[in-house]
C-alpha positions as CSV (number, residue, x, y, z in Angstrom):
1,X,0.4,136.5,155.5
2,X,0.9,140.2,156.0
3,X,4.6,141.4,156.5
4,X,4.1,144.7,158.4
5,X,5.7,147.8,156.2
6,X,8.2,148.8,158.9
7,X,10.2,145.4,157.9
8,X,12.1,145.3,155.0
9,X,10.5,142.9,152.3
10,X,13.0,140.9,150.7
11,X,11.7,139.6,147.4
12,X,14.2,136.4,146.3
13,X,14.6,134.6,143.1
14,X,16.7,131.8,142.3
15,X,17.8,130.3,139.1
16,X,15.1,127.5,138.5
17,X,16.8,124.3,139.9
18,X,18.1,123.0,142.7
19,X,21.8,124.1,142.6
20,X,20.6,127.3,143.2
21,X,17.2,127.1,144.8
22,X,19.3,125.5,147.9
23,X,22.0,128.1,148.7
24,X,19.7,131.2,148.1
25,X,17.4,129.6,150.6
26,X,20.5,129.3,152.7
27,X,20.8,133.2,152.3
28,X,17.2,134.0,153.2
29,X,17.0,131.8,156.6
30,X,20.6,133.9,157.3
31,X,18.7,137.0,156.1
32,X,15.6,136.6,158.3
33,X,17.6,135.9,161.2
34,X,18.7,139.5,161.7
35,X,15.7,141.7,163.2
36,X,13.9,143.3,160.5
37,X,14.1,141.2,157.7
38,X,11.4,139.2,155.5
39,X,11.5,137.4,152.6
40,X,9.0,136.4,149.9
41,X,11.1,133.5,148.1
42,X,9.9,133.0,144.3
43,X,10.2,129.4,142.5
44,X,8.9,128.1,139.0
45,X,5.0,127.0,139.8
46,X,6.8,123.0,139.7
47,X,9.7,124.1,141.5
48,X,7.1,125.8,144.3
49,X,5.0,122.1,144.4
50,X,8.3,120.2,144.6
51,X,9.9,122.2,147.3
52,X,6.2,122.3,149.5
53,X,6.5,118.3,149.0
54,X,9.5,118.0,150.3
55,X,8.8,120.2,153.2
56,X,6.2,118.1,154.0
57,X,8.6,115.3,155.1
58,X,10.9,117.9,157.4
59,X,10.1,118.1,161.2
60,X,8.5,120.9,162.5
61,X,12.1,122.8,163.1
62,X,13.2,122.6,159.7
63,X,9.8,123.6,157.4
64,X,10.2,126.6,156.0
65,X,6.3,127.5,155.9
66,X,6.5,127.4,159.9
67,X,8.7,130.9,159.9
68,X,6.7,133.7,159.9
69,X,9.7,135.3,158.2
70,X,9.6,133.3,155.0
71,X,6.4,132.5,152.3
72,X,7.0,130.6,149.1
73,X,5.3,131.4,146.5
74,X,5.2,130.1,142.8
75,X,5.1,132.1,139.7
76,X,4.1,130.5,135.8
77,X,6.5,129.3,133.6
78,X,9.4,127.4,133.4
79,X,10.3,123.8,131.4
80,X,7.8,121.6,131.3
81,X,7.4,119.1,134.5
82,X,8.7,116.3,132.5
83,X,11.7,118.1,131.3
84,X,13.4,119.2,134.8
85,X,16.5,117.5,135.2
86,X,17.4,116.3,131.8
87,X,21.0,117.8,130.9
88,X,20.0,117.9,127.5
89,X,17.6,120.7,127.7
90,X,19.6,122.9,129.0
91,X,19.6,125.6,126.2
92,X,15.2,125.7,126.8
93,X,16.0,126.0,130.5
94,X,18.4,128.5,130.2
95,X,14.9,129.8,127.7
96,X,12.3,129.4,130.3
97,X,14.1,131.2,132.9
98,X,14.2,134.2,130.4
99,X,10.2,134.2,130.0
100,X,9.6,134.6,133.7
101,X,9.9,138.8,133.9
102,X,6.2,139.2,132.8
103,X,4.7,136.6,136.0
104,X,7.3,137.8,138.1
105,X,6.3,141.3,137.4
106,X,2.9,140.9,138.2
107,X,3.4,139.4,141.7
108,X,5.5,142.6,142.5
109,X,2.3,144.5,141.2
110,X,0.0,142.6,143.6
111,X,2.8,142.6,146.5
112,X,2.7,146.3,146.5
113,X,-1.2,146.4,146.0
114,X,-1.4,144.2,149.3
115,X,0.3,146.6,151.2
116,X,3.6,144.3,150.9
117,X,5.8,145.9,148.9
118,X,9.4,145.1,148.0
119,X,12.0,146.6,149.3
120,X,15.0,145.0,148.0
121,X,15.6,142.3,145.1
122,X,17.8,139.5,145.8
123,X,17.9,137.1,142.6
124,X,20.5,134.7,140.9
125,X,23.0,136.4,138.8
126,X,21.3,134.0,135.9
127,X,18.1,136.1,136.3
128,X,19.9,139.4,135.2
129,X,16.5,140.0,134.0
130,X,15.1,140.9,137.4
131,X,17.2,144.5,137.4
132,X,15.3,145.7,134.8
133,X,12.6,144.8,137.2
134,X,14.2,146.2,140.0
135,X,14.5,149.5,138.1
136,X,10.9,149.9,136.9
137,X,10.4,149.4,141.1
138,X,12.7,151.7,142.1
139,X,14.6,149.1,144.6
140,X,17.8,148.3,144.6
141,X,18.8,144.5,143.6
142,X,21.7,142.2,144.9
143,X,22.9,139.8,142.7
144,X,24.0,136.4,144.1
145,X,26.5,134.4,142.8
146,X,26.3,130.6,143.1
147,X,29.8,129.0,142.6
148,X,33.3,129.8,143.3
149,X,34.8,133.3,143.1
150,X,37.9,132.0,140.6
151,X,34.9,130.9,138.4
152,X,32.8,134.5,138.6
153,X,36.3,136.1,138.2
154,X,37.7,133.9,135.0
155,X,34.2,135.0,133.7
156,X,34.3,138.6,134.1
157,X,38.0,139.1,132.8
158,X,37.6,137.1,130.1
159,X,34.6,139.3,129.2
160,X,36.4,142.6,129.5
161,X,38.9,141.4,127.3
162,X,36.5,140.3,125.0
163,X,34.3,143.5,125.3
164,X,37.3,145.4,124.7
165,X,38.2,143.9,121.2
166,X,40.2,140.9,122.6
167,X,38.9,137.7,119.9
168,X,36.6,135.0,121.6
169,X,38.9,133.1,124.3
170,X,38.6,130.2,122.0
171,X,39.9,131.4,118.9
172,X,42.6,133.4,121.3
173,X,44.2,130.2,122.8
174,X,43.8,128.0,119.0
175,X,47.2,129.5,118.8
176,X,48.2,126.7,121.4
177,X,46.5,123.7,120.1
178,X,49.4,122.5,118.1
179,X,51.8,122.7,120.9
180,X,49.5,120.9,123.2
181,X,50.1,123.6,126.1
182,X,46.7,125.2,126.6
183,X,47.8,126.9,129.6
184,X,46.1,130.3,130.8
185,X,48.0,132.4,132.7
186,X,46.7,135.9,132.3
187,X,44.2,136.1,135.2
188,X,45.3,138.0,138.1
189,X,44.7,136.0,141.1
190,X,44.4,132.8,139.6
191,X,47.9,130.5,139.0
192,X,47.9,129.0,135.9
193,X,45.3,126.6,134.3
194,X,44.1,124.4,131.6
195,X,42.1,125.6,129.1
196,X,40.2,122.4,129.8
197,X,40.1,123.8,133.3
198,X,38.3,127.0,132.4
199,X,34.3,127.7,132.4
200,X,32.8,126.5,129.7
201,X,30.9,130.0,128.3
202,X,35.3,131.4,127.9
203,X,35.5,128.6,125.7
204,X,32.4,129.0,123.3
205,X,32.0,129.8,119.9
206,X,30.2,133.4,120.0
207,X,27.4,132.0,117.9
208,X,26.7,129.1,120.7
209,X,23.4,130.1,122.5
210,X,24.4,129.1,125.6
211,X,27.5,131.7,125.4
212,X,25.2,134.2,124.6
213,X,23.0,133.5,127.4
214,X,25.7,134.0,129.8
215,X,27.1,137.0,128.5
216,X,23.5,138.6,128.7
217,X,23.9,137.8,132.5
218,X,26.9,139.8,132.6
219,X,26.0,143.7,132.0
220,X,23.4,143.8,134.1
221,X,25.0,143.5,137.6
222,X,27.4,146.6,136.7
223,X,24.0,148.1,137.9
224,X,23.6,145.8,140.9
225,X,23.2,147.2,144.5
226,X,25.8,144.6,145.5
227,X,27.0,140.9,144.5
228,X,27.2,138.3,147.0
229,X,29.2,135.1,146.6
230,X,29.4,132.1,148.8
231,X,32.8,131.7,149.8
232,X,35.1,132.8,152.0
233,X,38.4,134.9,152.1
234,X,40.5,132.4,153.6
235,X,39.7,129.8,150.5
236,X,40.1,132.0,147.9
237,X,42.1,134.5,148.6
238,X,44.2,135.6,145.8
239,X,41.3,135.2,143.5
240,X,39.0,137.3,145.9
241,X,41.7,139.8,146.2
242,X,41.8,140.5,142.2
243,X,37.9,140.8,142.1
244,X,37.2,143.2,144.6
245,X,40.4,145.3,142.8
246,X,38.8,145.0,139.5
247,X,35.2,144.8,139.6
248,X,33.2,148.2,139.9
249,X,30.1,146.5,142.0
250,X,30.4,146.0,145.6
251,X,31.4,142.2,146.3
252,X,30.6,140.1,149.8
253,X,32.4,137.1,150.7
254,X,29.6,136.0,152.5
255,X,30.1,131.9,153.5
256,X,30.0,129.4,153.2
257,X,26.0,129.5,153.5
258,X,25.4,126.4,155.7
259,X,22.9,126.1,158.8
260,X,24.7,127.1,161.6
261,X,24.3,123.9,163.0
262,X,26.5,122.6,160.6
263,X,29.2,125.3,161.4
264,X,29.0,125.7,165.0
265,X,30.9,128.3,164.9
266,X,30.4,128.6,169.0
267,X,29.4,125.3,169.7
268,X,30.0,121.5,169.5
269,X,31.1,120.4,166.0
270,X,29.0,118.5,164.2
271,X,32.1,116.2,162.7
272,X,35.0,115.0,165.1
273,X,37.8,117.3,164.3
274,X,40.7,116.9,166.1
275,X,43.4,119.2,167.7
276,X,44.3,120.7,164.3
277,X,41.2,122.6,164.2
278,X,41.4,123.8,168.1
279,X,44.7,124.6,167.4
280,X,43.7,126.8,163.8
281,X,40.5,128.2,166.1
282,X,42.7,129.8,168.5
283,X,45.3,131.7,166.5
284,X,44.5,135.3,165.9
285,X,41.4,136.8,164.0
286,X,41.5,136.8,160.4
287,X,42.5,139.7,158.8
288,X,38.7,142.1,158.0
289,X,37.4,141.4,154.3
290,X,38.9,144.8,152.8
291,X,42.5,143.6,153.4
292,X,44.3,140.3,151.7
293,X,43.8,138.0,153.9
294,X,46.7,135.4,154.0
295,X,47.5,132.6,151.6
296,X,45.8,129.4,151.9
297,X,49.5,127.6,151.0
298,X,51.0,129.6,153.9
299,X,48.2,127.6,156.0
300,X,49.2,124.1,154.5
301,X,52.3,124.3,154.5
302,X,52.4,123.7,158.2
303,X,50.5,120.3,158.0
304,X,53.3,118.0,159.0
305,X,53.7,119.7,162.3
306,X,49.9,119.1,162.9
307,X,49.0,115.9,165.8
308,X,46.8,113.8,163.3
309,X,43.3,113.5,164.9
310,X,42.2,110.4,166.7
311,X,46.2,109.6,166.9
312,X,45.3,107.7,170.2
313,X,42.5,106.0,171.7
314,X,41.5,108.4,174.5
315,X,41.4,111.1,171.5
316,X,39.2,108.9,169.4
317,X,36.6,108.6,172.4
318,X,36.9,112.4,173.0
319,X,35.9,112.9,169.1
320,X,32.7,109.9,169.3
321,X,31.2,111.4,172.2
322,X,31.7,115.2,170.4
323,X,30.0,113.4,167.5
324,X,27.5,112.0,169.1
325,X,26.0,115.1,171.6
326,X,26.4,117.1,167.7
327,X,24.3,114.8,166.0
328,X,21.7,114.7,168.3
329,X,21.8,118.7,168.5
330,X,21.9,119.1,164.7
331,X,19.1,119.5,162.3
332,X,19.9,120.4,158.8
333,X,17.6,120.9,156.0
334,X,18.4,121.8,152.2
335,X,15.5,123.7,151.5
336,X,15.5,121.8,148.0
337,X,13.1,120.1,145.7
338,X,13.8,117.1,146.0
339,X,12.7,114.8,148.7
340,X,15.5,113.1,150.6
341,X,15.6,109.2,152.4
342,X,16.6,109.7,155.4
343,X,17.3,105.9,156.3
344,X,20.3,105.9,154.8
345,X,21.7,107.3,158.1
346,X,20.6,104.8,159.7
347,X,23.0,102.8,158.1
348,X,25.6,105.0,157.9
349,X,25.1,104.6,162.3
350,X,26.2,100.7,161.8
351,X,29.6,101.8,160.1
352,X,32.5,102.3,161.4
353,X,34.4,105.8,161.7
354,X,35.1,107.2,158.4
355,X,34.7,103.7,156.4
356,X,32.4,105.1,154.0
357,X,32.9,106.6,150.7
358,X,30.2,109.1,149.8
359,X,29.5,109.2,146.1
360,X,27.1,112.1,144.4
361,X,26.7,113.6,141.0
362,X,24.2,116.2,141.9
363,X,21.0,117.0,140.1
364,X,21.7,117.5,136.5
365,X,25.0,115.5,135.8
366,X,24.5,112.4,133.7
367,X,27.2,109.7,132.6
368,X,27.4,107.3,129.5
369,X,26.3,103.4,130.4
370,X,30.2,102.8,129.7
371,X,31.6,104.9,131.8
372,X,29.0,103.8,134.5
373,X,30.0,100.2,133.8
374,X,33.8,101.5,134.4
375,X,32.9,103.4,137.7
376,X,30.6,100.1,139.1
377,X,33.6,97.9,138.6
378,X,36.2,99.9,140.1
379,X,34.3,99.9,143.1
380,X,33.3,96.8,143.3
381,X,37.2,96.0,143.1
382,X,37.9,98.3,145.5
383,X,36.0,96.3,148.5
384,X,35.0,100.0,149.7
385,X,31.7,100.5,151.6
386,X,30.2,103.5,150.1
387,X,26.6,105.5,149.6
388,X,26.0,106.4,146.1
389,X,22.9,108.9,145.4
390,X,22.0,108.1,142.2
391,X,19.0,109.4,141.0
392,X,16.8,108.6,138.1
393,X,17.7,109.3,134.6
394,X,21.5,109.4,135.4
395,X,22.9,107.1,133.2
396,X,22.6,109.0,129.7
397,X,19.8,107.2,127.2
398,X,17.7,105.3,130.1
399,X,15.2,106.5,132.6
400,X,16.6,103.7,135.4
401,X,20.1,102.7,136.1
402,X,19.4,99.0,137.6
403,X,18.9,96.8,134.7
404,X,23.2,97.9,134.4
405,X,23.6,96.6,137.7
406,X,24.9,92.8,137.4
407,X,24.0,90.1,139.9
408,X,27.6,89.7,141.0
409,X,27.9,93.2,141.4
410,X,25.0,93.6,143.9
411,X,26.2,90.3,145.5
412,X,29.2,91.3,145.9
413,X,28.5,94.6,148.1
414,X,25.7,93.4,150.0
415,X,26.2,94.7,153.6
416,X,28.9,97.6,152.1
417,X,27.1,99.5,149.6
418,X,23.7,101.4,149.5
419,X,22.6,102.8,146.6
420,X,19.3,105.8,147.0
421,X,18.0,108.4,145.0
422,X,18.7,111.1,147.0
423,X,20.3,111.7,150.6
424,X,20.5,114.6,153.2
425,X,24.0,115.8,152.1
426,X,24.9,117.7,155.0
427,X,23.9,115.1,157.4
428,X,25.7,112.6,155.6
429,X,28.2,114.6,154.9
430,X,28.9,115.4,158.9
431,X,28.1,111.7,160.0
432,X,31.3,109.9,161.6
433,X,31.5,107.0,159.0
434,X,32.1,108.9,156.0
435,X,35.8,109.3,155.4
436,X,35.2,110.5,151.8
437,X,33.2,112.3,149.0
438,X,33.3,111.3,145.4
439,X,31.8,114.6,144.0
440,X,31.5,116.0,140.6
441,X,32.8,119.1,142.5
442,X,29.4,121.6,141.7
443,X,29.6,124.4,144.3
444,X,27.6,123.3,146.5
445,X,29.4,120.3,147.2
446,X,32.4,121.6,147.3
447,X,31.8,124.3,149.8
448,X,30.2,121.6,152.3
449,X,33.2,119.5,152.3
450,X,35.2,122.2,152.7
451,X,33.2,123.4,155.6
452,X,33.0,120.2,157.0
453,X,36.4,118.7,156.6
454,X,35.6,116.4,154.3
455,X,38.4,115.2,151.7
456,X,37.3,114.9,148.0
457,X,37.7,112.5,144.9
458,X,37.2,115.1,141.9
459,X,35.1,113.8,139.4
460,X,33.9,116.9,137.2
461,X,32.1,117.1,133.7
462,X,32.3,120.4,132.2
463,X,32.3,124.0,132.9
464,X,32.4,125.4,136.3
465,X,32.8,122.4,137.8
466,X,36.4,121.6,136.4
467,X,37.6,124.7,137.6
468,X,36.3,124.0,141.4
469,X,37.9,120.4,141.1
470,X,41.0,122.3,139.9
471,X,41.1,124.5,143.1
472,X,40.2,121.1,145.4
473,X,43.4,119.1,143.6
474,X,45.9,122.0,143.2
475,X,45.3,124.9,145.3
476,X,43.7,123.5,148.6
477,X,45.3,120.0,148.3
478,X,42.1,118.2,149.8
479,X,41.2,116.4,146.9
480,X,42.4,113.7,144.1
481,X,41.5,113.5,140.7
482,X,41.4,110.6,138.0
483,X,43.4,110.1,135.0
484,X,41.5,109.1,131.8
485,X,42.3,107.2,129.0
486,X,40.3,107.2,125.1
487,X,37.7,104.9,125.3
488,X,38.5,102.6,122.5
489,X,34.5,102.0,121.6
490,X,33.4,105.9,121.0
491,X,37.0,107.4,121.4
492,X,35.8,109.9,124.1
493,X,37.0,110.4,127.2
494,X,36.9,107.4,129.8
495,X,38.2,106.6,133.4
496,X,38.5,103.4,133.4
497,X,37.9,100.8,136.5
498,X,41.6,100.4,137.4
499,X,42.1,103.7,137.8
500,X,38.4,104.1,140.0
501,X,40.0,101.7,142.3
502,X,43.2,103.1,142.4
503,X,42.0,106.3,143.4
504,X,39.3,105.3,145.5
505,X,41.9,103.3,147.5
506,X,44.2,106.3,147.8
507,X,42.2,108.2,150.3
508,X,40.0,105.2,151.7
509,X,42.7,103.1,152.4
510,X,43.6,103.9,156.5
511,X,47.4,103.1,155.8
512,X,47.8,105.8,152.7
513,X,50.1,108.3,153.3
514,X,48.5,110.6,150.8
515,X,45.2,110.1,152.5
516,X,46.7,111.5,155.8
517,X,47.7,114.2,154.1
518,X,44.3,115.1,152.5
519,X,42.9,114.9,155.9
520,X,44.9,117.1,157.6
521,X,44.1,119.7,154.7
522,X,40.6,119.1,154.9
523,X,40.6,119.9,158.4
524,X,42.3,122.9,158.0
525,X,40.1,123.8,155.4
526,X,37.6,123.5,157.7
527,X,38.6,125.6,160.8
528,X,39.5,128.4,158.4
529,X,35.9,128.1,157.1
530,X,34.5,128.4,160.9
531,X,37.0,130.9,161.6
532,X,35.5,133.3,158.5
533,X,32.0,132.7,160.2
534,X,33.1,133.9,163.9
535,X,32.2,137.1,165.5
536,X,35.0,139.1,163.9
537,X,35.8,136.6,161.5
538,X,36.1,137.8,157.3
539,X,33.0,136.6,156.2
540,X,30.9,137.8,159.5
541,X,32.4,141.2,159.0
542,X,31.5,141.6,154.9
543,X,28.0,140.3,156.2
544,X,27.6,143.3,159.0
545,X,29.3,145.8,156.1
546,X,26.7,144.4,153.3
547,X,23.7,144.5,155.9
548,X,24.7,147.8,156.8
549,X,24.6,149.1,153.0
550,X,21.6,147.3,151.7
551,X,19.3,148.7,154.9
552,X,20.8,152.4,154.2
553,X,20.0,151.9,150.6
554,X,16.2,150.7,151.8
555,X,16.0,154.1,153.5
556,X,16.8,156.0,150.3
C-alpha cells in the first residue's frame, strides 16, 4: 500500500508486548484520525502474527488492516515464541528488544526506497534505541510513555539525583531500614510514599541489569521531539505540574487513549453514570494544559453533596435504557495480541446491575499456587459473582491453573463465576453488571477504570504498578487495597482468604458505606476524564499544541 508523500508517514514502535502494543495502537487510530496522517505500526515478526490473528476475529469496524491509514508490519527478532509471557524472562526481553535497531533500520531503508519515507518516529520510551535511528534519518522522534506520570516523574528525579552524585536510591534510604519508616518525601509533586511504593529500577542495586536497562532508556529522550504520556491533568495534577517545570523535553498529557466510543465525550455514555457526572460536565472548562489545573482533592472533597446515582427507580430506568442504546452503539477493540472470548458478555447480559466483580492480572503478572489457593477461597467465601481472566501459565511453576481448582470450589460458584483466558476489557469494563475491578493496577487498567467510573480493588506486584495502586487508594480514593500477612510456609508475603473476602465485600456489598463512597469518586473520576477529552478540555488542547509542533517540525 502506497501512502502518497504529501501525508505525513508515521513510523510507530511499541515495546514488544501487549501493555504497550495496545495503547500506542490507541495513539495511532487517534493519530490517523486527523487529516494528513499515516502510520506504518512495527511489532516483533510473533507479535505481528499474533495481532493479525486476533484481528481476524474483529468485525469489519474494528480491523485495523481495513484502514487505509494504518499497515502492520513485522520486523525479526524478539524472544522466542515460546518464551512471550513468562515473567521470568524478563531480563532477555528487556535483551531482545535491544537487538531490533539493525531490522528496524532496514525497513526505514526500504520505506524510503518505496517512495514511503518516514517522517516522524513515534516509539516506546523502552525503545530509546530508535533516536539514534531517528537521527541517522534526519526525523524527529516522539517518545511515548506508557504508565502514569508520578511513575515517569519518580523515575526521572531520582535519576538526576543520581546522575548528579546522589548514591543509588537504595543505598540512600538503608539509612531508614532500622527505623522502619521508609518514607520518600523529596519529590515535588508527589505527597509522601513508601519506599515499597516506588518503581522498582529507584530501588535497584546499580549492578542489576534490569536497572541498567532502564537507565539506558533515560538519556536518550533529552533529544526527543516531544514525550507523550497517557493521562490527563485533572488526575495527576500536582505530579504533572512538577514535570513539565523540571523536565527540558516537551511533555503532552494526552488521555486517556480510549476509543472514543468508550468516552463519548459528545454522546451517550457507554456506562450509566448518574447526575454526578452531568453535574461535573457542566461546570466550567478546565483550566488549558500550560496552567495547574486544580487539585483532584479539591474535586472529592465535595462527594457528600453529590445525589448518588440510581438513588430512585425512575433514575435507574433513565441509566438501563442510556446503557442499553450505548452498548449497542459501542464497538471497542484493543488492538492487542491476544485473542479475546467474547461470550463472556453474554453472560455478563444475565447479571444484574453492577453484581459482578471483575478480576484481571494482565499479561505478564504471575502468582504463587499458595497465594492462588488464598485468593480462590476468599472468593468462594465471599458468595460474589465475578469474571476472572486468567490466562495460561499464571499460577507460577504450572502451564494450567485447573488441576488447583477443587470440586467444591467449582460447585460452589456454578451460575456466579466464569473463569476465561482473556476478555474484551473495555467492553467488560463498560457493561452494567460490573460493579468492580480487582486489578493488579498496570496502567492500562487503571486508566480504563478511571475513564469509565469503575471502582478498584488494588492488587499490585512490583514496580510501577504499586505506585499506580498507591495513587488509586490514597490520592483518588477510588480504590481499596489488601493487608498481608507472612506466609508461615515460605515466609513471603501473603494475603490471606479472610482478608480477600473482607475486602472483596467492602465494595461489592450494596449496603457498604465505603463502597458508596468509592463510587461516587469513581464517577467523578470519570467526568473529569471526559471533561479533559472535550473540545477545549486539557488533554484536547495539549493534543492540538503537540499536533501543531510535530507537523511544523515535519516541514523543517
Amino acid at each position: 500500500m502506497a501512502f502518497g508523500l504529501r501525508r505525513a508517514h508515521i513510523v510507530a514502535v511499541p515495546y514488544p508486548a501487549q501493555g504497550h502494543i495496545v495503547p500506542l495502537m490507541q495513539l495511532c487510530k487517534k493519530l490517523v484520525r486527523e487529516e494528513g496522517f499515516m502510520v506504518t505500526f512495527v511489532n516483533t515478526e510473533h507479535n505481528h502474527a499474533r495481532m493479525m490473528q486476533a484481528q481476524a476475529t474483529k468485525s469489519d469496524e474494528e480491523y485495523i488492516e481495513k484502514s487505509k491509514n494504518i499497515r502492520l508490519v513485522g520486523i525479526p527478532g524478539g524472544l522466542p515464541p515460546e518464551l512471550h509471557g513468562d515473567p521470568t524472562h524478563v531480563v532477555g526481553a528487556f535483551k531482545a528488544s535491544e537487538d531490533l535497531r539493525e531490522p528496524f533500520e532496514k525497513l526505514l531503508d526500504k520505506l524510503a526506497h518505496d517512495g514511503e519515507p518516514v517522517t516522524c518516529i513515534v516509539s516506546d520510551v523502552l525503545m530509546s534505541w530508535t533516536q539514534d535511528s531517528a537521527d541517522k534519518a534526519g526525523v524527529p522522534r516522539v517518545a511515548f510513555w506508557t504508565s502514569s506520570a508520578a511513575v515517569y516523574h519518580v523515575i526521572w528525579h531520582m535519576y538526576g539525583l543520581i546522575s548528579q552524585g546522589m548514591p543509588t536510591f537504595k543505598a540512600a534510604n538503608a539509612v531508614f531500614e532500622d527505623s522502619n519508616t521508609e518514607m520518600v518525601s523529596c519529590i515535588p509533586g508527589l505527597p509522601p510514599m513508601d519506599l515499597n511504593d516506588l518503581p522498582i529500577i529507584v530501588r535497584s542495586d546499580p549492578a542489576d541489569f534490569i536497572y541498567q536497562f532502564l537507565s539506558r532508556q533515560l538519556q536518550p529522550m533529552l533529544r526527543a521531539a516531544a514525550v507523550l504520556l497517557n493521562t490527563f491533568s485533572e488526575l495527576e495534577p500536582d505530579c504533572l505540574h512538577a514535570l513539565v517545570a523540571n523536565f527540558p523535553v516537551r511533555t503532552y498529557a494526552i488521555g486517556p487513549l480510549l476509543p472514543p466510543s468508550a468516552t463519548a465525550v459528545n454522546g451517550i455514555s457507554p456506562r450509566p453514570d448518574g447526575p454526578a457526572i452531568g453535574a461535573l460536565l457542566n461546570n466550567d472548562k478546565p483550566e488549558i494544559v500550560q496552567d495547574k489545573p486544580p487539585l483532584c482533592t479539591a474535586v472529592t472533597a465535595t462527594i457528600n453533596h453529590v445525589p448518588k446515582a440510581g438513588s430512585s427507580p425512575a433514575v435507574k430506568a433513565k441509566e438501563k435504557a442510556s446503557f442499553t442504546a450505548a452498548k449497542k452503539a459501542a464497538t471497542f477493540s484493543s488492538a492487542g495480541i491476544f485473542s479475546a472470548d467474547v461470550s463472556c458478555l453474554q453472560w455478563l447480559d444475565k447479571k444484574e446491575s453492577r453484581s459482578v466483580l471483575y478480576i484481571s492480572f494482565g499479561s505478564i503478572f504471575a502468582m504463587s499456587p499458595e497465594q492462588f489457593t488464598e485468593l480462590l477461597e476468599g472468593l468462594q467465601a465471599s458468595n460474589q459473582a465475578f469474571l476472572w481472566a486468567i490466562r495460561p501459565g499464571f499460577v507460577q511453576g504450572w502451564s494450567s491453573y485447573t488441576h488447583l481448582l477443587h470440586p467444591s470450589f467449582l460447585e460452589n460458584i456454578k451460575g456466579r463465576g466464569l473463569l476465561v483466558s482473556w476478555v474484551p476489557q473495555l467492553s467488560v469494563l463498560t457493561h452494567d453488571a460490573i460493579g468492580g475491578f480487582l486489578t493488579h493496577c498496570g496502567w492500562n487498567s487503571t486508566i480504563e477504570s478511571v475513564t469509565l467510573g469503575v471502582p478498584m480493588l488494588c492488587w499490585p506486584d512490583v514496580g510501577e504498578r504499586r505506585t499506580n495502586g498507591r495513587l488509586a487508594v490514597s490520592l483518588w480514593e477510588a480504590g481499596l487495597e489488601f493487608s498481608y500477612s507472612i506466609s508461615s510456609q515460605t515466609n513471603s508475603l501473603l494475603i490471606e482468604r479472610q482478608e480477600v473476602k473482607r475486602v472483596i465485600l467492602l465494595l461489592m456489598d450494596p449496603c457498604s458505606h465505603a463502597s458508596d463512597r468509592l463510587r461516587t469518586n469513581a464517577r467523578l473520576l470519570q467526568a473529569s476524564a471526559r471533561k479533559a477529552l472535550a473540545e477545549e478540555g486539557s488533554s484536547a488542547r495539549a493534543w492540538n499544541l503537540f499536533l501543531k509542533q510535530i507537523t511544523q517540525e515535519e516541514a523543517i
